[in-house]
Wavefront OBJ file of the C-alpha trace (Angstrom):
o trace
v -68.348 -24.495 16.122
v -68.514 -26.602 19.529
v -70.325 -25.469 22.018
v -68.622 -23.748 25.243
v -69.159 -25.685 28.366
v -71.384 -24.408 30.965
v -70.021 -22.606 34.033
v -72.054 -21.122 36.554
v -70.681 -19.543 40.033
v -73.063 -19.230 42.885
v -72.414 -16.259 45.445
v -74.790 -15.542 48.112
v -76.956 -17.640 50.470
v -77.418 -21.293 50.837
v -81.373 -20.476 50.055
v -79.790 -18.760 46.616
v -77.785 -21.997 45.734
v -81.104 -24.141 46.361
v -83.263 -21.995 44.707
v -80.570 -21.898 41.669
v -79.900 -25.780 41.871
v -82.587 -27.272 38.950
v -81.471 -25.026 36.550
v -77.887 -25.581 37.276
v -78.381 -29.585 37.127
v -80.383 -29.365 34.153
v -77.494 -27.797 32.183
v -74.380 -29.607 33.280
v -75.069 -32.641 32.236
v -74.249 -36.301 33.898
v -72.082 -35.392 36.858
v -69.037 -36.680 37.107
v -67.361 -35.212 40.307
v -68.220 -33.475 42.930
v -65.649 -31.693 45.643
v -65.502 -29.964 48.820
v -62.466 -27.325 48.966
v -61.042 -24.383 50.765
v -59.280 -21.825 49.742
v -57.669 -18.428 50.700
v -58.921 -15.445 49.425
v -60.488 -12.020 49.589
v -60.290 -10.186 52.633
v -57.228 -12.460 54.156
v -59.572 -15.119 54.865
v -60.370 -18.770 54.393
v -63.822 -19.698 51.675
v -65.398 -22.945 51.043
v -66.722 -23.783 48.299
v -67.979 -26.400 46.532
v -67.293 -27.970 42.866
v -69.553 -29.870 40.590
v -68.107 -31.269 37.296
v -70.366 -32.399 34.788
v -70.447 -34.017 31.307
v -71.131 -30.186 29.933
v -69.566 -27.688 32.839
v -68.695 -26.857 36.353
v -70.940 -25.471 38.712
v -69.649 -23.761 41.979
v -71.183 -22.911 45.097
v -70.340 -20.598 48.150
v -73.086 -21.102 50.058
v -72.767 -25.447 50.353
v -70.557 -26.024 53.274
v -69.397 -28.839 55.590
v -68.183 -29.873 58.895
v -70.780 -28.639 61.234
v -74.711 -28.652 61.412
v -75.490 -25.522 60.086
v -77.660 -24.293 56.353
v -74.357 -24.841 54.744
v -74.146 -28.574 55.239
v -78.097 -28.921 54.854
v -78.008 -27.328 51.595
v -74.561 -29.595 50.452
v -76.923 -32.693 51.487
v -79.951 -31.342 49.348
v -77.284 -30.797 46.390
v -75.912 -34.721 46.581
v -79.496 -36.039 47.243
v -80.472 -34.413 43.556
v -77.337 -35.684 42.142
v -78.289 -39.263 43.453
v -76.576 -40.141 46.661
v -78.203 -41.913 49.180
v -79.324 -39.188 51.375
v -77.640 -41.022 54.354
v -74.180 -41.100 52.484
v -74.598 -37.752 51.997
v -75.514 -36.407 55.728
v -72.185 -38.642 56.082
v -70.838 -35.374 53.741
v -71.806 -33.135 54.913
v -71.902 -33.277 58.645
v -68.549 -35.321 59.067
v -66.571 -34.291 56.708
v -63.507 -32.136 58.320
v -62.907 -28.821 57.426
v -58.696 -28.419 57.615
v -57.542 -25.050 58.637
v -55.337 -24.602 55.664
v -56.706 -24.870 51.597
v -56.887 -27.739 49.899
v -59.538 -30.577 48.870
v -61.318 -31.983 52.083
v -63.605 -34.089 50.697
v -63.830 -35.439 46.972
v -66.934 -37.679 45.187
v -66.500 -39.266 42.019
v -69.832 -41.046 40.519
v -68.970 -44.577 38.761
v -70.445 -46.804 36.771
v -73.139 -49.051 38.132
v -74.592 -46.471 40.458
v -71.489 -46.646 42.422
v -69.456 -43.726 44.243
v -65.947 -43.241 45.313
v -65.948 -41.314 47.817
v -62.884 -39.913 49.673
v -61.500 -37.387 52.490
v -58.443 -35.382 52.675
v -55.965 -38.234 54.123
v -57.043 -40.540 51.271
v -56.562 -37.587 48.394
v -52.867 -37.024 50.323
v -52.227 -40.476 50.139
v -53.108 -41.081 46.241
v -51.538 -38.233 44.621
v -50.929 -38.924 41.137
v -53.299 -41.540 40.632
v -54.757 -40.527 37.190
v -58.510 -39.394 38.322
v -57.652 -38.089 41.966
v -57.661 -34.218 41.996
v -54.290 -32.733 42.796
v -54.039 -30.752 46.016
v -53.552 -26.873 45.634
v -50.735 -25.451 46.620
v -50.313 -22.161 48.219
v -48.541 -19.656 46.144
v -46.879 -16.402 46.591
v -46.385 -14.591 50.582
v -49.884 -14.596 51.406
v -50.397 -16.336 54.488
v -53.673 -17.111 56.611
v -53.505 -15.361 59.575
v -54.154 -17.660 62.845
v -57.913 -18.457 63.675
v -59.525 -18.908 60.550
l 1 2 3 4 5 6 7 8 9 10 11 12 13 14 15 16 17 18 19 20 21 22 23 24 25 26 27 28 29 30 31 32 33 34 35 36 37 38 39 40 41 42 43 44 45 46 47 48 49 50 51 52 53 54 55 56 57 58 59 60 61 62 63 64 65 66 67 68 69 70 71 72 73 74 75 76 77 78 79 80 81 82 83 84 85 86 87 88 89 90 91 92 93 94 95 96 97 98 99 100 101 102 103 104 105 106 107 108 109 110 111 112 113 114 115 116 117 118 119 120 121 122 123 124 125 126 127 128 129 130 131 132 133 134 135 136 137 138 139 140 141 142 143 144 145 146 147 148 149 150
């Protein structure tokens, strides 16, 4: 029987994701992606989140943000650092990366052969829709609507 990949979803603080983060990376095995997206959900608001594919599962974490220089981003640079990024590439993440006011992919990181990254923001994703490997952009579905200032 194969084995089920691994999923783990991280709710709570940034300090929870770090804590949480070994374990996590021991168990997904070599990571292939990782992505920064928002989306709109419980209580009529906008989330962040952000998702780490592996060889052997997902991981996803609430508490990693980006765009401003708050725990959020420092934790999101702590994550790439342990997944290899030069830690300079990924303050570039984490504290530059925009957040959009509306859901979708903002940032996306795809780890290549040779030690080498791809590493791209929202305009780029927009741009190369249906190239096989680029992550589709969400749509929103159904009459839920943000409502203004989120």
């Amino acid at each position: 029987m194969p084995r089920r990949p691994y999923r783990y979803r991280q709710q709570g603080t940034t300090g929870d994701a770090l804590r949480a983060m070994p374990s996590v990376l021991s168990r997904i095995g070599t990571p292939l992606s990782v992505q920064g997206y928002r989306y709109f959900g419980r209580w009529n608001r906008f989330h962040d989140a952000v998702l780490l594919r592996g060889t052997d599962g997902t991981a996803r974490f609430s508490a990693l943000s980006w765009g401003y220089g708050g725990e959020g981003p420092r934790g999101l640079v702590e994550l790439l650092v342990r997944l290899g990024i030069h830690r300079e590439r990924a303050e570039n993440v984490a504290f530059q990366s925009r957040r959009y006011d509306d859901p979708g992919l903002d940032w996306f990181v795809r780890f290549l052969p040779n030690n080498r990254l791809l590493v791209l923001g929202r305009e780029q994703i927009d741009e190369l829709q249906g190239v096989p490997g680029i992550p589709r952009q969400p749509k929103l579905t159904g009459n839920r609507q943000p409502q203004s200032g989120q």
